[in-house]
N, C-alpha and C positions, 0 to 999 in steps of 0.2 A: 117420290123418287128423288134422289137428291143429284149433286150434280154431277159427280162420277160415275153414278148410275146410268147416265145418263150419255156422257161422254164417251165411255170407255168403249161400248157396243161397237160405235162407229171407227173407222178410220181414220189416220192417224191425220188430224187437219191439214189442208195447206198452207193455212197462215190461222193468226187470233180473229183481228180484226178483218171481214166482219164475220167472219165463218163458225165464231165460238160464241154462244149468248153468256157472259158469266155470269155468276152467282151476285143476289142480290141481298141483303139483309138475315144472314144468317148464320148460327153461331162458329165460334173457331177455335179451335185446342189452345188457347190461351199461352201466352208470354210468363216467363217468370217477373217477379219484380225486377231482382238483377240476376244478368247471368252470371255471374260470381259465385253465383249460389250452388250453380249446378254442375254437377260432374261429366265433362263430356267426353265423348271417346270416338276417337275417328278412324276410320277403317279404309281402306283401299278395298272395294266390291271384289276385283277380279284376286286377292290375297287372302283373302279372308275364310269366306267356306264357300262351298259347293252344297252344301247340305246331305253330303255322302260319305262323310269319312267313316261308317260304321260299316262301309261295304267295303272298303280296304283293306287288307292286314295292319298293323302297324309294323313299323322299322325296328326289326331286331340291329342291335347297336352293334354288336356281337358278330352276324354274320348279313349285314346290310344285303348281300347279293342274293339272300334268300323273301325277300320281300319284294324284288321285283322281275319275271320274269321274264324271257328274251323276245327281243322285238319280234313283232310277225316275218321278216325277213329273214331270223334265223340271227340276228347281229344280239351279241349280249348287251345287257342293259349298261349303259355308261352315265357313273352320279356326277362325272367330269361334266358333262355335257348336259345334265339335268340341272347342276346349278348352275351352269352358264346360260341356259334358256330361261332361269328364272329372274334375270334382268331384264328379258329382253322381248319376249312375249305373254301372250295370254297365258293363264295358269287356269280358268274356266271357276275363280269363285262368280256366284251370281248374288241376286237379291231375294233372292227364294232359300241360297245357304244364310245370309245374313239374320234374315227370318228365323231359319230352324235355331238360331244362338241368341234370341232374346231372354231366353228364362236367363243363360249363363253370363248374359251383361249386365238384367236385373238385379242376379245374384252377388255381381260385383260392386253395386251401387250405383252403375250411370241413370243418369238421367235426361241425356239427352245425345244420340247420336247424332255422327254428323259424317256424312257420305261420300265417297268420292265423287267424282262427276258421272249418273250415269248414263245421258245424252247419247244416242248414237255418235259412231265413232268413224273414223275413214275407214271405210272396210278394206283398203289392202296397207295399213298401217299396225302395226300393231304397237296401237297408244292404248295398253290394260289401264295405265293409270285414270282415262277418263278425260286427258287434258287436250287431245286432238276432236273435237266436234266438229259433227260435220251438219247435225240437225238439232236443236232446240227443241224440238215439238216432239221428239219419240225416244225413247230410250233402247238403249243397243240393244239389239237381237243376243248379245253374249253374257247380256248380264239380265236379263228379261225382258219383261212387258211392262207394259202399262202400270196395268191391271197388277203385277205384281209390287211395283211402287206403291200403287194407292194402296194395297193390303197390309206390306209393310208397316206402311203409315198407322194404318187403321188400326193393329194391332199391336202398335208402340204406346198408339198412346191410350191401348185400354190397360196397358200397364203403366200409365203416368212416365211415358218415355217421349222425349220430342225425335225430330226427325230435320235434320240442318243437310239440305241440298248443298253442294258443291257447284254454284254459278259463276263462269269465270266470264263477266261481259268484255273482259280488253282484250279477249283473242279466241280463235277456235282453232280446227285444223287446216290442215295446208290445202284450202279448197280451190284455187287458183293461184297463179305464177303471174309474172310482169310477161311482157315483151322482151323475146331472145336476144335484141340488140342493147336492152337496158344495161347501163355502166356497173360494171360488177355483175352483172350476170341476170339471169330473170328468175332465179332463187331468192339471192338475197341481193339487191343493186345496192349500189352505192349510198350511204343520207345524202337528203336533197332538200333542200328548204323549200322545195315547192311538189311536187308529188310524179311517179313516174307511172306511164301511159299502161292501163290495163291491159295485160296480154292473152292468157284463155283458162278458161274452168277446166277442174282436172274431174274425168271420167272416175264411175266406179274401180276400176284400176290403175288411180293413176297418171294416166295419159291424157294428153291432152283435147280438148271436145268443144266444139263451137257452143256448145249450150246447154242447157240442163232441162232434162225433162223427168217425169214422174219418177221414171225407173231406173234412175239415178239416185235417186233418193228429197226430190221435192225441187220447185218451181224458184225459179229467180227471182228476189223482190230489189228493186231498188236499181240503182244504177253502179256497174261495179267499179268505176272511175272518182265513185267518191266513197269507196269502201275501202277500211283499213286494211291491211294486209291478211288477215288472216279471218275476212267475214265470212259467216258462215252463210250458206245457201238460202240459206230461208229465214235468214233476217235473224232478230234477238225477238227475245221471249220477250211478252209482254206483262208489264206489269200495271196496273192498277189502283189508284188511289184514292181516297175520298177525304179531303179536308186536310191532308196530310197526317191521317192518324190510322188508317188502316190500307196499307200497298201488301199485295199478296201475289203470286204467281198466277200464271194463268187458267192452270189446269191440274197441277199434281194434288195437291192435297196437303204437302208438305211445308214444316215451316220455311224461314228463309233466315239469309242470316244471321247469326246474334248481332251485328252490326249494326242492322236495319232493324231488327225486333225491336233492340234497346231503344232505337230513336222512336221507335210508334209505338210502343206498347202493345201491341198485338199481334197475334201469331195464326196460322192456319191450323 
């Protein structure tokens, strides 16, 4: 059984270390020589598919208001307000529609996609882009599972496709706030050459919450008086190295990015 097999069963960890055994001596979907080589294509998860547009109509160009019928309240459909929501919230592509368009990316030539971020997210934010984290360790309930990451994976690169995670380690989402009396506000305070006093974790909604427990979305690591502005809850993901020739992620399966590939030569 290998290690995904093996991972994925269980619950979503509370941390790497020491709750995750990882992988020892085993092979990996290999690095190009250079990435120059290769054709990538990047996709924003929650824009891209759902993997259902064959149960839609499509848009008559001709008489648009006939392809979408009226709201369940009886209010007609408004495209005004349709493409003003499409800046602004979820649009429901997943990784499971991303999945169903692999033949038609193959078909274009890529070789190697590269993902938006799709870490859980603040769940009363609506950051579709990926760029608000709130967990490391599990992937948004809006763009799937686990389990559907590693499949992705799995099935990218049985068509000689890579798979480039979207890790952003110098920020997550807005998972705490300063102190209300901080100068400029306990948003955004003031620069300060020296650092301003930790004020409190913001709740599943938002609001503010003496602490963090399970059902918020995972356990506190560290001290948050010496955490940059925008640490995420559960620490950063761990990475891994041996001899400085092969650092990989913790747990997804997926490469990492041409950055790092290029320096080590090696890929997940």
């Amino acid at each position: 059984m290998n290690f995904a097999d093996k991972v994925l069963p269980r619950p979503r960890p509370s941390r790497i270390i020491p709750d995750v055994t990882l992988p020892r001596k085993r092979r990996y979907f290999t690095s190009p020589v250079d990435w120059r080589d290769e054709l990538l294509y990047f996709l924003l998860v929650d824009r891209f598919s759902d993997g259902k547009e064959a149960q839609r109509p499509l848009v008559d160009r001709h008489d648009p208001a006939s392809s979408r019928s009226t709201l369940p309240d009886g209010t007609p459909w408004r495209w005004d307000r349709w493409t003003e929501s499409g800046g602004r919230r979820y649009q429901g592509g997943t990784i499971p529609g991303a999945i169903s368009k692999l033949p038609y990316l193959q078909k274009l030539g890529v070789t190697a996609i590269w993902l938006s971020p799709v870490f859980r997210q603040r769940g009363h934010e609506n950051s579709y882009h990926g760029y608000g984290v709130q967990d490391f360790l599990d992937v948004d309930p809006r763009f799937g599972t686990r389990a559907d990451l590693v499949e992705l994976t799995k099935l990218a690169h049985a068509r000689g496709m890579r798979i480039i995670l979207d890790i952003i380690f110098n920020h997550s989402g807005t998972n705490w706030v300063y102190q209300d009396n901080a100068p400029g506000g306990k948003w955004t305070p003031d620069y300060t050459a020296g650092r301003h006093d930790f004020g409190s974790w913001l709740g599943a909604s938002g609001d503010t919450v003496p602490q963090i427990d399970a059902t918020d979305g995972g356990g506190v690591t560290g001290s948050p008086h010496q955490a940059p502005r925008h640490v995420s809850w559960t620490g950063w993901p761990v990475f891994h190295c041996r001899s400085g020739i092969n650092c990989r992620p913790g747990y997804t399966g997926a490469i990492r990015l041409p950055t790092i590939s290029r320096l080590t030569g090696r890929s997940m």
